[in-house]
C-alpha positions, 0 to 999 in steps of 0.5 A, a space after each residue: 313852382 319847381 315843376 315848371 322851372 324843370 319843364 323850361 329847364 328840359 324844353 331848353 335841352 331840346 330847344 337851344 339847337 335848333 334856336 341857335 342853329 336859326 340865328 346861325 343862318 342869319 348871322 353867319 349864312 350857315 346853320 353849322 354851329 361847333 355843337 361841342 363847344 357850345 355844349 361845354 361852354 354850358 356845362 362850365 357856365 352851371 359849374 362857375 354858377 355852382 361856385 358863384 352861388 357858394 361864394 357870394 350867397 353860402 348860405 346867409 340868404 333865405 332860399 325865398 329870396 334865392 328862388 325868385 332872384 332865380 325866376 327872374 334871371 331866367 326870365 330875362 334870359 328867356 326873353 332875350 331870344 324873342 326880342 332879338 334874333 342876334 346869335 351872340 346875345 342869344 348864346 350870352 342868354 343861354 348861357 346865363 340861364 345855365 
């Protein structure tokens, strides 16, 4: 199971640019998006779910039960970009799944 939660995590390295760069096009007539920013909004999103994770669970819930809050958060984060093709809710998505 971790195996194929690290496979999407990598696809989603690979993916993000050109998905984001698509809804881009159609929402703002320009594929150009400021990749920086983007990269580190991601990198603040993990660290702030690093924290919440610490805060609010610390340690009082079973890992089975963190595993499969994880599984379905990151399904519906992943789905999000099938269903629509609005640029903001798909970076919102993207960064949750971060």
């Amino acid at each position: 199971i971790s195996s194929l939660y690290e496979s999407a995590l990598y696809v989603f390295v690979f993916m993000w640019t050109p998905v984001l760069e698509a809804r881009s096009q159609v929402a703002f007539g320009t594929q150009a998006i400021p990749h920086g920013i983007i990269f580190s909004l991601f990198m603040c999103c993990k660290m702030a779910g690093s924290q919440v994770f610490v805060l609010v669970l610390g340690g009082s819930t079973h890992a089975n039960h963190v595993l499969c809050a994880v599984f379905a958060l990151s399904l519906a984060c992943f789905t999000v970009p099938l269903v629509t093709y609005s640029y903001t809710a798909t970076l919102v998505a993207f960064c949750c799944f971060e």
